[in-house]
C-alpha positions as CSV (number, residue, x, y, z in Angstrom):
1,X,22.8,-9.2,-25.3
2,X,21.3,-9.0,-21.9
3,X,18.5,-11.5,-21.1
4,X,16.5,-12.3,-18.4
5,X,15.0,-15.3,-17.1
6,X,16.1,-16.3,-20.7
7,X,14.3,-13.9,-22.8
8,X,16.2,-10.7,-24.1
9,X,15.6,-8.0,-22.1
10,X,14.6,-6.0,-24.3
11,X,11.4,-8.1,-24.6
12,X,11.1,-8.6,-21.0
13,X,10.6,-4.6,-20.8
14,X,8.4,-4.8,-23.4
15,X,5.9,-7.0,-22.2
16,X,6.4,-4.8,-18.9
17,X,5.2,-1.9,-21.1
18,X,2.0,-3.9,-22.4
19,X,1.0,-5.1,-18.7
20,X,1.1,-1.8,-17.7
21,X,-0.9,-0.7,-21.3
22,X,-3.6,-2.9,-20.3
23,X,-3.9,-3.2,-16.5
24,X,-6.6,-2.5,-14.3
25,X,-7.7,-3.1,-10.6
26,X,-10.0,-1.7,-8.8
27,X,-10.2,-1.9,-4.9
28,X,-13.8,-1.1,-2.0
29,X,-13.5,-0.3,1.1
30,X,-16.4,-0.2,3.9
31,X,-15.8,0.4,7.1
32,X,-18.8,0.8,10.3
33,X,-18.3,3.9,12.0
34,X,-21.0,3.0,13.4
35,X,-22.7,-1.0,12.2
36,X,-26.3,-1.6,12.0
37,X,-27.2,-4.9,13.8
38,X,-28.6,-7.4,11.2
39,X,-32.7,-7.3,12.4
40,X,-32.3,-3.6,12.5
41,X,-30.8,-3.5,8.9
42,X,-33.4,-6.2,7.5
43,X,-36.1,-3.5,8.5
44,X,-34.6,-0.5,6.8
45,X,-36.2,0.8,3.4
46,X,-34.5,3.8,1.7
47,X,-36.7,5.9,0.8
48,X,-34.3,9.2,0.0
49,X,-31.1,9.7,-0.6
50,X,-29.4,12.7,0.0
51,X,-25.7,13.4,-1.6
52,X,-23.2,16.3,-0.8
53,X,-19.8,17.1,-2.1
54,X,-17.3,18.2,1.0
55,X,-14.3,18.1,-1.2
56,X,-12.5,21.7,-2.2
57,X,-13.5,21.7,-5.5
58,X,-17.2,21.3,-6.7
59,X,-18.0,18.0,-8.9
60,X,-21.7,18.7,-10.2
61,X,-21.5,15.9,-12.7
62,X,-20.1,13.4,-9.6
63,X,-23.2,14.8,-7.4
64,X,-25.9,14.1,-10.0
65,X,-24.2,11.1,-10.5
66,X,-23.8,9.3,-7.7
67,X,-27.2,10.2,-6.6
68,X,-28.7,8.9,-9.7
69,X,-27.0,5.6,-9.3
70,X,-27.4,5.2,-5.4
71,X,-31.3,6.1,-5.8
72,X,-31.7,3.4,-8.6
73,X,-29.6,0.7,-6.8
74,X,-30.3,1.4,-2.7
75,X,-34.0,0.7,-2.8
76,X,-34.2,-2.3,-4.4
77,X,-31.5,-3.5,-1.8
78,X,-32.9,-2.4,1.1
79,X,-36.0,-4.6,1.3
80,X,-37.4,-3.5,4.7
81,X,-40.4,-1.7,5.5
82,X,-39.6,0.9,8.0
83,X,-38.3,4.6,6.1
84,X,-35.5,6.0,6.2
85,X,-32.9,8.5,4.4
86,X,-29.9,7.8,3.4
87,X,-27.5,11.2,3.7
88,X,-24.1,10.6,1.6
89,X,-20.9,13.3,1.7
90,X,-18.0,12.8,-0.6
91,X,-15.1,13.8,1.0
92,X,-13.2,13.0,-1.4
93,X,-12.9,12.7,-5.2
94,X,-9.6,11.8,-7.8
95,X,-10.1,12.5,-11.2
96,X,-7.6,11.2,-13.7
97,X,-4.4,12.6,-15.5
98,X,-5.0,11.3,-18.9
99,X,-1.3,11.5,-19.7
100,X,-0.6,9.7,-16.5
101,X,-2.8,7.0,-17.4
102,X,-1.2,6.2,-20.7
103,X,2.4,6.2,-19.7
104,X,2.5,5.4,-16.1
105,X,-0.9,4.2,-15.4
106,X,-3.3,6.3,-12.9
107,X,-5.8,5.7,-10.0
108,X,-9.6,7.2,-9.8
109,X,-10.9,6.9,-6.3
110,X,-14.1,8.4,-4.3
111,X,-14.7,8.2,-0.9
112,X,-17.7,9.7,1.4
113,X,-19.8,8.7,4.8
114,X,-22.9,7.0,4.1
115,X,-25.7,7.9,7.2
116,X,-28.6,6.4,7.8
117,X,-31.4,8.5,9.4
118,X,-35.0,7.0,10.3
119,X,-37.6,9.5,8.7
120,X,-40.3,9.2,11.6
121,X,-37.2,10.0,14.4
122,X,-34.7,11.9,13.0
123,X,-32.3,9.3,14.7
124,X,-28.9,7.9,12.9
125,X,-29.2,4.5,13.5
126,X,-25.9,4.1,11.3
127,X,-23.0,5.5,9.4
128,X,-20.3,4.0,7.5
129,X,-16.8,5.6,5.2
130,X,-16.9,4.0,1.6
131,X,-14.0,4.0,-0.5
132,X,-13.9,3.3,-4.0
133,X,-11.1,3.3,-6.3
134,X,-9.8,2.1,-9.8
135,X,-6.0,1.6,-11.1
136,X,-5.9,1.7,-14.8
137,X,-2.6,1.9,-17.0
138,X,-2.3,2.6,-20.8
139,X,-4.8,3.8,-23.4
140,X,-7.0,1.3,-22.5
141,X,-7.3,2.8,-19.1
142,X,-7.5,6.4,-20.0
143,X,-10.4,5.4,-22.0
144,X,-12.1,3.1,-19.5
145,X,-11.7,6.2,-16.9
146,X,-13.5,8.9,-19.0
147,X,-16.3,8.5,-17.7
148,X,-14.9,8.4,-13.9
149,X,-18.1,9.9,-12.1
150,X,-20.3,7.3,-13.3
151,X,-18.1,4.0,-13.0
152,X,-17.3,5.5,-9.4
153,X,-20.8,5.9,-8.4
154,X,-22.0,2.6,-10.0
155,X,-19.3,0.9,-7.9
156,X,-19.7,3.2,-4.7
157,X,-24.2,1.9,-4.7
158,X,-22.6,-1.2,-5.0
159,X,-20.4,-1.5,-2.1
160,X,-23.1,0.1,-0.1
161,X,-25.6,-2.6,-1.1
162,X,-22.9,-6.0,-0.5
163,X,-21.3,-4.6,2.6
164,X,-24.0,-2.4,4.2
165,X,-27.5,-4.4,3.3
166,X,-25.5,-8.0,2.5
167,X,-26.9,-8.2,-1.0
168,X,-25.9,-8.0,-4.3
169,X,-27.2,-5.1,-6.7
170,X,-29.4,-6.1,-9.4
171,X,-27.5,-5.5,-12.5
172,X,-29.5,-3.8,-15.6
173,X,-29.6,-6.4,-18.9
Protein backbone atom coordinates (compact mmCIF):
# COMPACT_ATOMS: atom_id res chain seq x y z
CA UNK A 1 0.00 0.00 0.00
CA UNK A 2 1.04 3.50 -0.93
CA UNK A 3 1.46 5.99 1.92
CA UNK A 4 2.38 9.26 2.38
CA UNK A 5 4.13 11.19 4.80
CA UNK A 6 3.31 7.87 6.68
CA UNK A 7 -0.37 7.65 6.43
CA UNK A 8 -2.09 5.53 3.59
CA UNK A 9 -2.87 7.48 0.84
CA UNK A 10 -5.91 6.66 0.65
CA UNK A 11 -6.57 8.62 3.88
CA UNK A 12 -4.33 11.35 2.93
CA UNK A 13 -6.94 11.94 -0.13
CA UNK A 14 -9.52 11.66 2.07
CA UNK A 15 -8.85 14.25 4.44
CA UNK A 16 -8.01 16.36 1.07
CA UNK A 17 -11.68 15.71 0.22
CA UNK A 18 -12.97 16.96 3.83
CA UNK A 19 -10.63 20.20 3.67
CA UNK A 20 -11.97 20.97 0.56
CA UNK A 21 -15.87 19.94 2.07
CA UNK A 22 -15.41 22.47 4.55
CA UNK A 23 -13.21 25.33 3.35
CA UNK A 24 -13.81 28.87 3.15
CA UNK A 25 -11.93 32.18 2.55
CA UNK A 26 -12.99 35.11 1.70
CA UNK A 27 -10.81 38.04 0.32
CA UNK A 28 -11.58 42.61 0.06
CA UNK A 29 -10.10 44.64 -2.01
CA UNK A 30 -10.10 48.66 -1.95
CA UNK A 31 -8.29 50.50 -4.11
CA UNK A 32 -8.37 54.85 -4.42
CA UNK A 33 -8.99 55.87 -7.73
CA UNK A 34 -9.15 58.69 -6.38
CA UNK A 35 -8.33 58.96 -1.97
CA UNK A 36 -10.08 61.37 0.12
CA UNK A 37 -7.52 63.19 2.39
CA UNK A 38 -8.23 62.22 6.10
CA UNK A 39 -9.80 66.05 7.37
CA UNK A 40 -11.77 65.89 4.18
CA UNK A 41 -13.07 62.30 4.93
CA UNK A 42 -13.70 63.05 8.79
CA UNK A 43 -16.26 65.74 7.42
CA UNK A 44 -18.18 63.64 5.14
CA UNK A 45 -21.91 62.40 6.22
CA UNK A 46 -23.68 60.07 3.80
CA UNK A 47 -26.72 61.09 3.45
CA UNK A 48 -27.86 58.88 0.13
CA UNK A 49 -26.81 56.18 -1.37
CA UNK A 50 -27.35 55.50 -4.84
CA UNK A 51 -26.58 51.74 -6.33
CA UNK A 52 -26.61 50.57 -10.05
CA UNK A 53 -25.96 47.37 -11.62
CA UNK A 54 -23.53 47.77 -14.96
CA UNK A 55 -23.07 44.06 -15.27
CA UNK A 56 -24.87 42.13 -18.54
CA UNK A 57 -27.30 40.57 -16.70
CA UNK A 58 -29.75 42.37 -14.23
CA UNK A 59 -29.48 41.23 -10.36
CA UNK A 60 -32.61 43.00 -8.68
CA UNK A 61 -32.24 41.01 -5.52
CA UNK A 62 -28.21 42.16 -5.43
CA UNK A 63 -29.48 45.99 -6.15
CA UNK A 64 -32.02 46.00 -3.30
CA UNK A 65 -29.52 44.34 -1.42
CA UNK A 66 -26.59 46.05 -1.36
CA UNK A 67 -28.37 49.18 -1.02
CA UNK A 68 -30.25 48.02 1.93
CA UNK A 69 -27.03 47.01 3.68
CA UNK A 70 -24.74 50.06 2.49
CA UNK A 71 -27.67 52.63 3.73
CA UNK A 72 -27.91 50.86 7.18
CA UNK A 73 -24.03 50.56 7.69
CA UNK A 74 -22.54 53.93 5.68
CA UNK A 75 -24.10 56.48 7.89
CA UNK A 76 -23.36 55.46 11.05
CA UNK A 77 -19.67 55.26 9.69
CA UNK A 78 -19.41 58.35 8.30
CA UNK A 79 -19.64 60.64 11.31
CA UNK A 80 -19.10 64.09 9.62
CA UNK A 81 -21.40 66.82 9.19
CA UNK A 82 -21.11 68.06 5.68
CA UNK A 83 -23.76 65.86 3.04
CA UNK A 84 -22.99 64.03 0.60
CA UNK A 85 -24.19 60.92 -1.78
CA UNK A 86 -22.66 58.11 -2.10
CA UNK A 87 -23.29 56.69 -6.01
CA UNK A 88 -22.25 52.75 -6.21
CA UNK A 89 -22.10 50.64 -9.77
CA UNK A 90 -21.52 46.92 -9.72
CA UNK A 91 -19.62 46.06 -12.46
CA UNK A 92 -19.48 43.07 -11.65
CA UNK A 93 -21.30 40.11 -9.97
CA UNK A 94 -20.48 35.89 -9.63
CA UNK A 95 -23.16 33.90 -8.49
CA UNK A 96 -22.41 30.33 -7.51
CA UNK A 97 -22.54 26.81 -9.37
CA UNK A 98 -24.06 24.82 -6.62
CA UNK A 99 -22.59 21.70 -8.07
CA UNK A 100 -19.20 23.36 -8.29
CA UNK A 101 -19.34 24.17 -4.80
CA UNK A 102 -19.87 20.78 -3.49
CA UNK A 103 -17.35 18.90 -5.51
CA UNK A 104 -14.73 21.35 -6.42
CA UNK A 105 -15.45 24.20 -4.28
CA UNK A 106 -16.58 27.77 -5.88
CA UNK A 107 -15.89 31.51 -5.52
CA UNK A 108 -18.79 34.40 -5.16
CA UNK A 109 -17.32 37.72 -5.80
CA UNK A 110 -18.80 41.45 -6.37
CA UNK A 111 -17.10 44.29 -7.41
CA UNK A 112 -18.32 48.11 -8.15
CA UNK A 113 -16.89 51.89 -7.89
CA UNK A 114 -17.92 53.63 -4.85
CA UNK A 115 -18.21 57.77 -5.63
CA UNK A 116 -18.54 60.23 -3.48
CA UNK A 117 -20.46 63.39 -4.54
CA UNK A 118 -20.98 66.56 -2.13
CA UNK A 119 -24.85 67.35 -2.32
CA UNK A 120 -24.53 71.27 -2.07
CA UNK A 121 -21.68 71.09 -5.26
CA UNK A 122 -22.29 68.38 -7.22
CA UNK A 123 -18.37 67.81 -6.98
CA UNK A 124 -16.75 64.01 -6.65
CA UNK A 125 -14.49 64.59 -4.07
CA UNK A 126 -13.65 60.69 -4.27
CA UNK A 127 -14.04 57.35 -5.91
CA UNK A 128 -12.74 54.02 -5.07
CA UNK A 129 -13.17 49.98 -6.92
CA UNK A 130 -14.25 47.51 -4.10
CA UNK A 131 -13.88 43.95 -4.49
CA UNK A 132 -15.46 41.44 -2.53
CA UNK A 133 -15.26 37.80 -2.79
CA UNK A 134 -15.78 34.40 -1.01
CA UNK A 135 -14.16 30.81 -1.72
CA UNK A 136 -16.32 28.07 -0.29
CA UNK A 137 -15.89 24.17 -1.00
CA UNK A 138 -18.33 21.33 -0.14
CA UNK A 139 -21.94 21.32 1.18
CA UNK A 140 -21.11 23.45 3.69
CA UNK A 141 -20.21 26.06 1.25
CA UNK A 142 -23.08 25.68 -1.13
CA UNK A 143 -25.18 26.36 1.74
CA UNK A 144 -23.27 29.21 3.28
CA UNK A 145 -23.40 30.84 -0.43
CA UNK A 146 -27.27 30.71 -0.87
CA UNK A 147 -27.80 33.63 0.11
CA UNK A 148 -24.80 35.35 -2.04
CA UNK A 149 -26.41 38.92 -2.53
CA UNK A 150 -26.72 39.50 1.01
CA UNK A 151 -23.33 38.13 2.55
CA UNK A 152 -21.80 40.09 -0.54
CA UNK A 153 -23.33 43.35 0.28
CA UNK A 154 -22.85 42.89 4.12
CA UNK A 155 -19.17 42.45 3.37
CA UNK A 156 -18.91 45.05 0.39
CA UNK A 157 -20.59 48.21 3.42
CA UNK A 158 -18.07 46.78 5.30
CA UNK A 159 -14.95 47.29 3.35
CA UNK A 160 -16.24 50.59 2.41
CA UNK A 161 -16.60 51.61 6.16
CA UNK A 162 -12.71 50.06 7.32
CA UNK A 163 -10.85 51.09 4.25
CA UNK A 164 -12.79 54.24 3.02
CA UNK A 165 -13.95 55.99 6.53
CA UNK A 166 -11.12 53.94 8.84
CA UNK A 167 -13.77 52.43 11.06
CA UNK A 168 -15.26 49.45 11.85
CA UNK A 169 -19.13 48.79 11.15
CA UNK A 170 -21.27 48.39 13.99
CA UNK A 171 -22.42 44.87 14.02
CA UNK A 172 -26.31 44.14 14.82
CA UNK A 173 -26.71 41.84 18.37
Amino acid sequence: MKTLAGFPARNVFALGVVAVALSACASADVSAIKRVDQNTINSVKVTEVNVTVETPKPHPQLKAALAEELSKSVPACSKGEKPYVMNVAVVDFEEQDVAKSIFLGDEIELSGRVELVDVATGEQIGEYFVDRSFFWGGFVGAAMMSDAERSLSEGFAESVCEEVFGVAPEKES
